[in-house]
C-alpha positions in Angstrom: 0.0 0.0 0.0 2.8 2.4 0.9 4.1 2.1 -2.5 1.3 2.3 -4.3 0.9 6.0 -2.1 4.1 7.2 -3.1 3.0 5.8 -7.3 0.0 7.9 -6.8 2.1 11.2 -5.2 4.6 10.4 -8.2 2.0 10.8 -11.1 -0.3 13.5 -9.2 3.2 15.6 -9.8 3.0 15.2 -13.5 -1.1 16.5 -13.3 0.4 19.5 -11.4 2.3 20.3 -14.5 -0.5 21.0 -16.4 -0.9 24.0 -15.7 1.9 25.5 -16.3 2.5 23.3 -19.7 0.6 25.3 -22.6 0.3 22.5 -25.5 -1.9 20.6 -22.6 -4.3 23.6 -21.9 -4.5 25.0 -25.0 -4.8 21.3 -27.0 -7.9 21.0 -24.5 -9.4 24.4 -25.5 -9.1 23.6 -29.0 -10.8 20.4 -28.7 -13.5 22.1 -26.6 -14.1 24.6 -29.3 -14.3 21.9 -31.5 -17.1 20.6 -29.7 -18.7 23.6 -29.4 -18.5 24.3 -33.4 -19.7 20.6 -34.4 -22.7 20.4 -31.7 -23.7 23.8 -32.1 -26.1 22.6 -35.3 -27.6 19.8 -32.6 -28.4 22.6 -30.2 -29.4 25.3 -33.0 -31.5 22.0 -34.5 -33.1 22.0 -30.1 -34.3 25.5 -30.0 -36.2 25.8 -33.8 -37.8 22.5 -33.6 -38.8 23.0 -28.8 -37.5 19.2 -28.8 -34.8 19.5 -25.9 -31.6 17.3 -25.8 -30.8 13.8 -23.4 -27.4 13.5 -22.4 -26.6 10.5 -24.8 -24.8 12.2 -27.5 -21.2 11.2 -27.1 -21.6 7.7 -28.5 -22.7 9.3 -31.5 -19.8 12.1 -31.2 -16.7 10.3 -33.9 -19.4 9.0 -36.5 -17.4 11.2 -38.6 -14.1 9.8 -40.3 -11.9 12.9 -39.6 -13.0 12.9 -35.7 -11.0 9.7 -35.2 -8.1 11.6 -36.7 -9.1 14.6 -34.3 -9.0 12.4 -31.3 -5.5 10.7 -32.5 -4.2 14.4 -32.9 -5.5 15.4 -29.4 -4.6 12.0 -27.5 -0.7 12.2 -28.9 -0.2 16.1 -27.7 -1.3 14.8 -24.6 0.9 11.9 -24.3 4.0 13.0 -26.5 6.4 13.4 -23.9 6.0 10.1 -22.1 7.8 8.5 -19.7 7.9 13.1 -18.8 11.6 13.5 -17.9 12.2 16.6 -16.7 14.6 18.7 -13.9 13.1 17.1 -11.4 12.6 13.6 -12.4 16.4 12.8 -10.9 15.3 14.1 -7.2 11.9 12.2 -7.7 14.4 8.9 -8.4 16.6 9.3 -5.7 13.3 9.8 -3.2 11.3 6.9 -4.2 13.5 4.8 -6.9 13.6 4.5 -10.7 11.3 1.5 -10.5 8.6 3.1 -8.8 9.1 6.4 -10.1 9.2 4.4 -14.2 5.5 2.6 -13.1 4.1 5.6 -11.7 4.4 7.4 -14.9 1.8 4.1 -16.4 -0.4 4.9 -13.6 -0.5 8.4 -14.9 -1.0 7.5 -18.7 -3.9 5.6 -17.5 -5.4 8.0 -15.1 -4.7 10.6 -17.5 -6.8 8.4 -20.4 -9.5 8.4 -18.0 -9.7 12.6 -16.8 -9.1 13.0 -20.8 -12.4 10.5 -21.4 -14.4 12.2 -18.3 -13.2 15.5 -20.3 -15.5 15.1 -23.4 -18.4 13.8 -21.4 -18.4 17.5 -19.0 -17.8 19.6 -22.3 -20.6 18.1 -24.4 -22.7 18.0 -21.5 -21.9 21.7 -20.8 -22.2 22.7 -24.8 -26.2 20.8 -24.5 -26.5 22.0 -20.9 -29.2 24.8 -22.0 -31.6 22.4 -24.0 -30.8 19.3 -21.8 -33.2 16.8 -20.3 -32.1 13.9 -18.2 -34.0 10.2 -19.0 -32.5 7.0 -19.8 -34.4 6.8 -23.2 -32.2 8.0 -25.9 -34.9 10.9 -26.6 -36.9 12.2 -29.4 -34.2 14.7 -30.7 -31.6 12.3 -31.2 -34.0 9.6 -32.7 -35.5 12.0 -34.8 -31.3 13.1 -36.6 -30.5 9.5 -36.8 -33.6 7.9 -39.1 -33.9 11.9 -40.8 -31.0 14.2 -40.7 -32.4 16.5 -43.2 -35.0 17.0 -40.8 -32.6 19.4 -39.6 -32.1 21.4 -43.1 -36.4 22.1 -43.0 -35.0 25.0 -40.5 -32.2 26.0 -42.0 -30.0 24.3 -39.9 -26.7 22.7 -41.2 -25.4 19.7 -38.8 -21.4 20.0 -38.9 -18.9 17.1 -37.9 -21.6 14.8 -36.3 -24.0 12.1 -37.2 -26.2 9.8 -35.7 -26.1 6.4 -35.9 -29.9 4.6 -36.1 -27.9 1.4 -35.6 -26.5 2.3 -32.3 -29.6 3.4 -31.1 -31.4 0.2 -32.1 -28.8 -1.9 -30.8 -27.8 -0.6 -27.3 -29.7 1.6 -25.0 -28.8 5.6 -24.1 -26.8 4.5 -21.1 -25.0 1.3 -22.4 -23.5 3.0 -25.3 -22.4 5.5 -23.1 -20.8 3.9 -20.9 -19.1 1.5 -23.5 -18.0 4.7 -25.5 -16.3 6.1 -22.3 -14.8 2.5 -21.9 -13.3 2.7 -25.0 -12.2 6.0 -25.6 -10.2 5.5 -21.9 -8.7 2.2 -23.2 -7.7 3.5 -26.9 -6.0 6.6 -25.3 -4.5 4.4 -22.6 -2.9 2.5 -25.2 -2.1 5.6 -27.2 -0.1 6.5 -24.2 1.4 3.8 -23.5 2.4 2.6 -27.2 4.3 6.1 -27.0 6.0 5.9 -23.8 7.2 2.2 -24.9 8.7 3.5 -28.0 9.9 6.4 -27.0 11.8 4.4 -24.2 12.9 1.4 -26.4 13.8 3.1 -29.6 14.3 7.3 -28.2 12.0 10.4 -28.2 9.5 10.9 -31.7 9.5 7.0 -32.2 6.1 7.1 -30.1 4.6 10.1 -32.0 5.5 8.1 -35.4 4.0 4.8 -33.8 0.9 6.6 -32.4 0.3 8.8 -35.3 0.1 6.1 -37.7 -2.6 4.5 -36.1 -4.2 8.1 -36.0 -3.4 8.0 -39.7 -5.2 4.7 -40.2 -8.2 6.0 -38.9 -8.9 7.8 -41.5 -7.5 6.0 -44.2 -9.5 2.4 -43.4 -12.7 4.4 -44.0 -12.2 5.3 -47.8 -9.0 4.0 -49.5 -8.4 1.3 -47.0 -12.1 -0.3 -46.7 -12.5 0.2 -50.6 -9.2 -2.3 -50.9 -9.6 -4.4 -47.7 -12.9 -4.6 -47.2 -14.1 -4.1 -43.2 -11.5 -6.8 -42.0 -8.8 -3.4 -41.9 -10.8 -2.4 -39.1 -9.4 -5.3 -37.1 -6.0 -3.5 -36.5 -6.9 0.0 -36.4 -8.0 0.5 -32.3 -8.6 4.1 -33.1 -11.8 3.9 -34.6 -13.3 1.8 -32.0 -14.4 4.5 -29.9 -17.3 5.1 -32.6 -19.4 1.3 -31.5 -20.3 1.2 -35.3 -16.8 -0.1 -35.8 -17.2 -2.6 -33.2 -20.3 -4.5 -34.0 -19.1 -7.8 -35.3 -20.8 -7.3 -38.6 -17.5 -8.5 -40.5 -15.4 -6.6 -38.6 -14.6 -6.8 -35.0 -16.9 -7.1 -32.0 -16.4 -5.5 -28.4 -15.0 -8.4 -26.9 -12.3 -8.4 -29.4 -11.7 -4.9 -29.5 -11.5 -4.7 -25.5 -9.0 -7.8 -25.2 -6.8 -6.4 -27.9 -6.4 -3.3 -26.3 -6.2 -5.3 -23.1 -3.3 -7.0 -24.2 -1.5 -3.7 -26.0 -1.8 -1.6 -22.8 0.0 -4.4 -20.5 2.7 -5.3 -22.8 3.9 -1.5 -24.2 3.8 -0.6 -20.3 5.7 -3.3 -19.3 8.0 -3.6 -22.2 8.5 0.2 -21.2 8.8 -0.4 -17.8 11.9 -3.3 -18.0 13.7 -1.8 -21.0 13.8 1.8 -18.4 15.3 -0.1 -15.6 17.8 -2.4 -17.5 18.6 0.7 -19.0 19.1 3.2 -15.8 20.9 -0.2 -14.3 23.4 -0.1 -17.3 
């Protein structure tokens, strides 16, 4: 326990440097202007037509192909400096020891995955917050945009960077799809993180951006050239898009059970791979 205290007090020092670490604040305030600009034809769509909004529209949030590359974008700013070395690291070390100091900075890539995950749900709450209405029913309004978008173009209303799927709706309810989408966009940045602290520690500093970015770069790729060529099987080996369920529905692609194991898997071996390589390393 006393270890896993001084972990915790380890990675809580590299949350204290957000603040006073620019490309983490302002990366955040793009993405939450982002937000803003892509659900402001949802909320515009709220007002004209007096049908208010539930809080289920996250799951729906990457239906669009360049959002995956968004999120890849935003998810390797966050992470690019993994394992965080700084001035201070060295006194950290000689306080608590490379090996815990090394695994506390994997408990902060994955506690960091999950404040980044809480992050979209308390923006696009907040951007919705005016026309909201709680129920576990996934509501008229976003029922109504998923079986007749251009429901939204009879006011005038353009819908920017967001669809909605009529197949997640049918197939999971409001809260199931929420809180598989959270899982999911924690465990795809988790491994984001993590893929880039193992490569930056096994190979040196920009390998991880290269080895993250790619899969960011897939993304977008499997969903014209790449699906055209491979058919939905490419989805199988590009996590990225799994945070939009569509892509994890079994329907010749893979299901949720793979997609969770796989990134299972991923996280455990790049931190621990990370994690030995550091210490044989430091050792040396």
């Amino acid at each position: 326990m006393g270890k896993l205290i001084l972990m915790q007090k380890c990675a809580s020092v590299n949350f204290r440097k957000w603040a006073v670490t620019p490309q983490i604040w302002i990366t955040l305030a793009a993405a939450a202007i982002m937000m803003s600009w892509n659900l402001s034809g949802v909320v515009e769509y709220s007002r004209a037509s007096g049908i208010r909004i539930t809080p289920w529209v996250l799951p729906h949030f990457f239906s669009m192909p360049i959002m995956s590359a968004v999120f890849s974008v935003i998810t390797v700013i966050l992470f690019a400096h993994a394992p965080f070395r700084d001035a201070f690291t060295q006194f950290l070390e000689i306080r608590v020891g490379k090996g815990l100091w090394i695994r506390a900075q994997v408990l902060y890539i994955l506690e960091a995955a999950a404040v980044y995950t809480v992050f979209y749900v308390i923006v696009i709450f907040l951007i919705c917050l005016p026309r909201i209405y709680f129920t576990a029913e996934w509501g008229a309004l976003l029922t109504q945009l998923a079986v007749a978008r251009e429901d939204a173009a009879s006011y005038g209303i353009e819908l920017h960077g967001i669809a909605f799927s009529s197949r997640v709706i049918a197939d999971y309810t409001a809260p199931e799809a929420m809180g598989l989408t959270c899982l999911m966009i924690w465990m795809v940045s988790a491994f984001l993180g993590l893929l880039i602290f193992g490569c930056n520690i096994l190979i040196g500093n920009g390998a991880g951006i290269m080895a993250a970015g790619f899969f960011g770069f897939l993304s977008y790729f499997c969903n014209y050239v790449g699906w055209l060529t491979f058919g939905s099987r490419i989805y199988y080996f590009s996590p990225v898009n799994w945070i939009y369920l569509n892509y994890v529905d079994g329907a010749g692609g893979p299901d949720l059970f793979y997609a969770v194991v796989f990134l299972a898997v991923q996280m455990i071996f790049w931190g621990t791979l990370g994690v030995r390589v550091y210490l044989i390393r430091e050792k040396g």
